[in-house]
N, C-alpha and C positions, 0 to 999 in steps of 0.2 A: 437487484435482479440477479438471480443466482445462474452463471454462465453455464450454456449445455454444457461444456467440455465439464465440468466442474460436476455435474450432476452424472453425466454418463460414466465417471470412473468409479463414484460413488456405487452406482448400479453396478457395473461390473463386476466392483469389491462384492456388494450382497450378491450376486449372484453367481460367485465362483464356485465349481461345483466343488471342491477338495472337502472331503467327509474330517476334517477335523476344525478346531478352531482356529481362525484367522484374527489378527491385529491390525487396526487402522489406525492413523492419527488425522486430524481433519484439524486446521487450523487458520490463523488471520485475525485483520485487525476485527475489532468489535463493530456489531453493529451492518455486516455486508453482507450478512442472511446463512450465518452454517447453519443456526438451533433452527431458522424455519427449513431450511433442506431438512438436515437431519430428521426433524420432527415428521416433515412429510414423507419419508419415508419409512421409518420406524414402525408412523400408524397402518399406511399401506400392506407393510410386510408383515403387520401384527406383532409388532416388535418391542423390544421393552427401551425408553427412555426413562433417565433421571439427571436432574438439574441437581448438582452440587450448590450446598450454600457458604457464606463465609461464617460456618461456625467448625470447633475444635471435634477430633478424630468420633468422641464417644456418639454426640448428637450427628452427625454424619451418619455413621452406623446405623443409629435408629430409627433415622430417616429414612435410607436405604431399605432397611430392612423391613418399611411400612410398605415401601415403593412398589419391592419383591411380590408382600404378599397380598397387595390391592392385585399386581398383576396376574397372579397364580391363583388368585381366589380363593388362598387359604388361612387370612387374616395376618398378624401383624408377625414377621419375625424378627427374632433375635440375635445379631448377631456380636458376638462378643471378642471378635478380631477379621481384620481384613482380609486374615485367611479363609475364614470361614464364607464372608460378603462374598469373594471371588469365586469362591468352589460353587456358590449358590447361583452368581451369575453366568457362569459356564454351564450350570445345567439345563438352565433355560434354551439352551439348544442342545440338548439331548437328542431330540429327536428329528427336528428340522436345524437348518442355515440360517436362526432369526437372529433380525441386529440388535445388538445390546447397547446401547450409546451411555458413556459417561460423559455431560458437557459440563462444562467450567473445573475442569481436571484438574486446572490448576489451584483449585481452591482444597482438592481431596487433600495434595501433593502439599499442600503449605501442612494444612494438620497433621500431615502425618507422613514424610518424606521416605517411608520404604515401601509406599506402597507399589512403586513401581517395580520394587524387587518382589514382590509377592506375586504381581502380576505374571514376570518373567517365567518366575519359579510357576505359575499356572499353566502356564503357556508350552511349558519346557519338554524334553522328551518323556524324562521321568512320569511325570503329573498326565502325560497323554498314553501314559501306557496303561495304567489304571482307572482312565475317565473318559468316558468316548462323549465328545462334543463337538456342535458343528457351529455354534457362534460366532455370530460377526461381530467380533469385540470393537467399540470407535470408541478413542479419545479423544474428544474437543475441546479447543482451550482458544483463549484470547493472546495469551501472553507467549511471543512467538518464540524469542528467545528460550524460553523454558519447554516450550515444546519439541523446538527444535535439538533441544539437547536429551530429550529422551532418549533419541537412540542414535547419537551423537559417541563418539569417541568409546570409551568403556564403560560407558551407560548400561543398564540392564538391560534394558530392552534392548538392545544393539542387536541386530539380527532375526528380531520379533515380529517386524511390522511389514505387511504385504501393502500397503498404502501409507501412504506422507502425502495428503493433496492441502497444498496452501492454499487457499482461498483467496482472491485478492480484490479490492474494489473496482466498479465497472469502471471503463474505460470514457472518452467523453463523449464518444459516439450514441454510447447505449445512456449513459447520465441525461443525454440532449433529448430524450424518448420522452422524460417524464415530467416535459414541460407542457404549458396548454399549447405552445402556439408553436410556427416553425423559424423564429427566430431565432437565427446562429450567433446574433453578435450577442442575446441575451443568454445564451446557451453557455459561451466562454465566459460570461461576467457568473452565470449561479456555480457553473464547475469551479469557477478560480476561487471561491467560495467556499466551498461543500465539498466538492469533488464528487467524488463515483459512492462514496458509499452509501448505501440504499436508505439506512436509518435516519441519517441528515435530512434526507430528503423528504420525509415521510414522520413518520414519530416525534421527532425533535422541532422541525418546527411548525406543529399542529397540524399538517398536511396544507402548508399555503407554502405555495411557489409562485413566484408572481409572474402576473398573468401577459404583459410586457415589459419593453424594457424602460421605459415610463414609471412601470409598478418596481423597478427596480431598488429604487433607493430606498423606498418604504419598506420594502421585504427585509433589505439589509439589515437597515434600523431596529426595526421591531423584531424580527426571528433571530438576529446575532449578535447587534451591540448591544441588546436593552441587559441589563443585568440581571432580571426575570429569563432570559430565553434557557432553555440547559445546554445550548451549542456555545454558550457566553464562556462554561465551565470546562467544555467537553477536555479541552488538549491536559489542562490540569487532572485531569480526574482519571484519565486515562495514564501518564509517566506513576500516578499514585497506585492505579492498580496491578503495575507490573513486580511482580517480585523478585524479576533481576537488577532492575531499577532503586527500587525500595531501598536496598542496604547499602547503598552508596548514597553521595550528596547529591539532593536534589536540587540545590539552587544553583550547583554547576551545570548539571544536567540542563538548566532553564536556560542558563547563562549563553550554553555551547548550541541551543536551538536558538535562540533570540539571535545572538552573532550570524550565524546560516541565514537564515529569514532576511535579516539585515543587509546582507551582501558578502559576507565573509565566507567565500566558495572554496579557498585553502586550506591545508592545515595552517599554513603560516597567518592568511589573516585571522583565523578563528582565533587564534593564539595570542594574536596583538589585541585584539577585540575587548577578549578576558581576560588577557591578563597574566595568560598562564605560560610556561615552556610546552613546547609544542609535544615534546616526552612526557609531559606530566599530561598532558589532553588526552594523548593517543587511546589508556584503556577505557576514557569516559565517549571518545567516537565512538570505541568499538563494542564498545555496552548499548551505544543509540543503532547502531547500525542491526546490529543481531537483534535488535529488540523491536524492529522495523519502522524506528521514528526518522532513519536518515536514510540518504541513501548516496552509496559511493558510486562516482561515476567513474569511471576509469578510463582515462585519457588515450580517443584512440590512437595517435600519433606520437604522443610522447611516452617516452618511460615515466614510468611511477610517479606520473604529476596526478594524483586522483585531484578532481572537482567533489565538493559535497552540495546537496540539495536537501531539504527536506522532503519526508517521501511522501506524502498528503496536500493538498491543495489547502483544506482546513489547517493543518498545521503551521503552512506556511502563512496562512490570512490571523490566523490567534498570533503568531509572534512577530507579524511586522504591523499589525492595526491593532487590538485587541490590548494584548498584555503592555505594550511601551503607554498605551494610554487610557489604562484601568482609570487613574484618577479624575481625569475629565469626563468620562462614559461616566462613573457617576455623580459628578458637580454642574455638569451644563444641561442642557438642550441637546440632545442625541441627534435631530434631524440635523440641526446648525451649525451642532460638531461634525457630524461624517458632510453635510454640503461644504464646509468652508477648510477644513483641516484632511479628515481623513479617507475621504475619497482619492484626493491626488496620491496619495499616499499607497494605496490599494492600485491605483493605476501602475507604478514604479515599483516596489516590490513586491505584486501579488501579482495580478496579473501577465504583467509583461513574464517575471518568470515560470510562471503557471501555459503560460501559451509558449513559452520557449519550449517545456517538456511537452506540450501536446505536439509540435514539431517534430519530437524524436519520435514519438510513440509514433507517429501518422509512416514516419520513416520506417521505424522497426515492424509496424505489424501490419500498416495496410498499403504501402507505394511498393509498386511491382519493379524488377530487379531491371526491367526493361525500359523504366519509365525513367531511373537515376543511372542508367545509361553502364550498370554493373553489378556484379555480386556485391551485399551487402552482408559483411560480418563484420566489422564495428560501429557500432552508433554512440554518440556523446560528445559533446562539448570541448572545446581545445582554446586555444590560443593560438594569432598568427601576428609574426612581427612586421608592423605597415610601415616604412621609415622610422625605424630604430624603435618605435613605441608598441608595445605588445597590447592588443587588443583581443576581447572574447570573442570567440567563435561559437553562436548558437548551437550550431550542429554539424558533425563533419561525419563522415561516412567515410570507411576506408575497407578493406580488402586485402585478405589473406594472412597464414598464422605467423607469421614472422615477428621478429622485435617490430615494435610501434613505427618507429624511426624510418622502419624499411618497407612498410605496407603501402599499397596505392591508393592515392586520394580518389575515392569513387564522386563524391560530390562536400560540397561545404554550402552552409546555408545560414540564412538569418529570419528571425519571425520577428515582428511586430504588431503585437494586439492593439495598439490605438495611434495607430500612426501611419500615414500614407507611404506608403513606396513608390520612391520614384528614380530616376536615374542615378540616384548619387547612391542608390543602395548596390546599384546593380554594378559601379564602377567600384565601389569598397569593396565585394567580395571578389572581383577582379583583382583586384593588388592583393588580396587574403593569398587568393590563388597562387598566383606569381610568386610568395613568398616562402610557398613550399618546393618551390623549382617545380623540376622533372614529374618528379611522382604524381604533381598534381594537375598535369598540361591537360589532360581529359577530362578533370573535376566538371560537371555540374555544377550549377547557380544556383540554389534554392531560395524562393522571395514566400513567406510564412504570412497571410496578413489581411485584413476585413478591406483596405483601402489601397489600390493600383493608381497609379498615375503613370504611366508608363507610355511612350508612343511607339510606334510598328517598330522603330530600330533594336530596342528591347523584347518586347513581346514576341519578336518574331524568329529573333538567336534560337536556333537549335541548342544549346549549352545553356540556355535558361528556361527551370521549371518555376512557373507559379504556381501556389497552391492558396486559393482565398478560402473563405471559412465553409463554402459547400463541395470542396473540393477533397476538404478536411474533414468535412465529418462524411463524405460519400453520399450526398443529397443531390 
């Protein structure tokens, strides 16, 4: 479901009045609905669309150049360099502001890697003093990294582009919509699964989501682990289409996701995991990171301790269920396997850390600044020392721009997707608190969680929020 905020910038792009040509990039993971915005609007505005495919520059061209003149109603043209494809596409708004979209850019960009300087050079002052055009030029692409570096550093395009809108999968609020029923504990078990992105949910696996949490098991089996399903392949198929991924090792690349998934949230443990020096890991993080398969958390209280997470709910479910137990998914009994082996498994590291980020998120975009009892500008995950042993901290909230060290604890907090809360949680982030001293004497409690056991001495603390799962999704 493609977010207004995400459609309204869109609009505003086509509808800015400036009488010359304009550049967009419009980009995200695959599959979380740009080509149907895009599409939707393009036809609206009467607009010209073209889908890149993965063949080399020539047949490109003369693809494009069918594209053109189906569009212009003047039969097939010719174009025999990109300079010429571009000049053609800018003219298409000669006369009006219409959108021009190129999707899957990044497929033009592999055959033929200058075209973004041909672009520039289109775009540029020279080229508009000779060609009066009002085009809404969009590039969309999959592959973020490489998008995001269009106009990145001393890029060509640097300076070109009136819009960069990333696209991102819906959150688990709007995810929980596209269930039959209004069950929330079934709602975090398909997100911790799937997550937000629309395709998952819909195309991939035949349009069945099931229908409780009963039909739970079955939906898993059949639409994820069966070998037949294509969500079975999705995570693979996706590190394969990235072309900043590609030219590097992809079995480290698998390696340094499988360790994450697994529990390795350090650089130091990812390191011990694999195998590797944590110097030798550092440019294959930062290859995942840019490429949007991880994501750094940056430690609100500490210096430069980042946390890593994988940044997909799906991603995280293929590398801790999925890929460690390819061989069995296809040698046993797939019901017998996930009831007796790989369900606990998906409880521990999918879930649970799947509902730990729904806790941030519910933190960062929908708990009121009044309700966690302060300004909220950091959200993320830390560490508190409880009698000498350092233990994770789900979620800490803290307050103001200062070094980490010296910001105030606004609240600290813990979620538990399948597990009751009861007083011994509420006395753990007590001594969490305590162990930040001063900074943290006003911290909030945060309890995350489908099951309360709590009696009025709990419940009733001013200094303790509970948030159960209708709490969390705003029901």
């Amino acid at each position: 479901m493609v977010s207004e905020a995400d459609r309204r910038q869109l609009v505003e792009f086509f509808d800015n009045p400036a009488d010359r040509a304009l550049l967009g990039l419009v980009y995200g993971r695959r599959r979380i609905g740009k080509s149907t915005l895009l599409v939707e609007q393009a036809t609206a505005r009467g607009g010209f669309y073209f889908e890149a495919t993965r063949v080399e520059a020539p047949a490109q061209l003369r693809r494009l150049g069918a594209a053109v003149g189906e569009y212009q109603g003047t039969g097939r043209l010719a174009f025999d360099s990109w300079e010429e494809a571009v000049d053609a596409l800018l003219q298409l708004g000669e006369d009006d502001p219409v959108p021009v979209v190129l999707d899957e850019f990044g497929l033009i960009l592999q055959a033929d890697p200058a075209v973004d300087s041909v672009l520039a050079a289109a775009l540029g002052p020279a080229a508009r003093a000779r060609r009066s055009s009002a085009a809404r030029v969009v590039l969309c692409g999959s592959a973020i990294a490489m998008m995001r570096a269009l106009t990145a550093g001393e890029a060509p395009l640097r300076g070109r582009s009136s819009l960069e809108l990333v696209m991102q999968p819906d959150d688990f609020r709007v995810a929980a919509t596209r269930l039959p029923g209004p069950d929330l504990d079934l709602a975090v078990r398909v997100f911790s699964v799937i997550g937000g992105v629309v395709g998952y949910a819909t195309d991939m696996v035949a349009f069945d989501l099931p229908g409780d949490l009963d039909d739970f098991d079955r939906w898993v089996v059949e639409r994820v682990l069966s070998p037949a399903s294509p969500l079975h392949h999705e995570a693979t198929t996706l590190l394969a289409e990235d072309p900043t991924l590609a030219a590097s090792s992809d079995l480290l690349h698998h390696a340094v996701l499988g360790a994450i998934a697994n529990g390795a949230v350090t650089a130091g443990t990812i390191s011990t995991q694999v195998g590797r020096p944590v110097s030798n890991l550092s440019p294959t993080i930062n290859r995942l990171v840019d490429a949007g398969f991880v994501v750094r958390h940056e430690d609100p209280v500490r210096k430069q301790r980042p946390l890593y997470a994988l940044a997909d709910p799906y991603l995280q479910f293929h590398y801790a269920v999925l890929e460690p137990h390819r061989t069995v998914l296809r040698s046993r009994d797939l019901h017998d396997v996930w009831a007796n082996r790989l369900r606990t498994i998906f409880d521990a590291r999918v879930r649970g850390p799947v509902f730990e980020q729904m806790a941030r998120t519910w933190v960062e975009r929908f708990a009121a600044a009044e309700e966690l009892g302060g300004v909220i500008d950091h959200v993320g995950p830390s560490f508190a020392t409880i009698d000498g042993v350092e233990h994770e901290l789900d979620v800490v909230v803290a307050a103001g721009d200062g070094a980490p060290a010296e910001r105030t604890i606004v609240a600290i907090g813990e979620a538990k997707a399948g597990e009751t809360i009861t007083a011994r949680h509420v006395a753990r982030l007590e001594r969490a608190r305590a162990s930040f001293g001063p900074r943290a004497s006003a911290a909030k409690l945060l309890l995350f969680g489908a099951d309360f056991d709590l009696g009025p001495t709990e419940r009733d603390r001013p200094d303790v929020v509970l948030v159960d799962l209708s709490r969390l999704h705003g029901t």
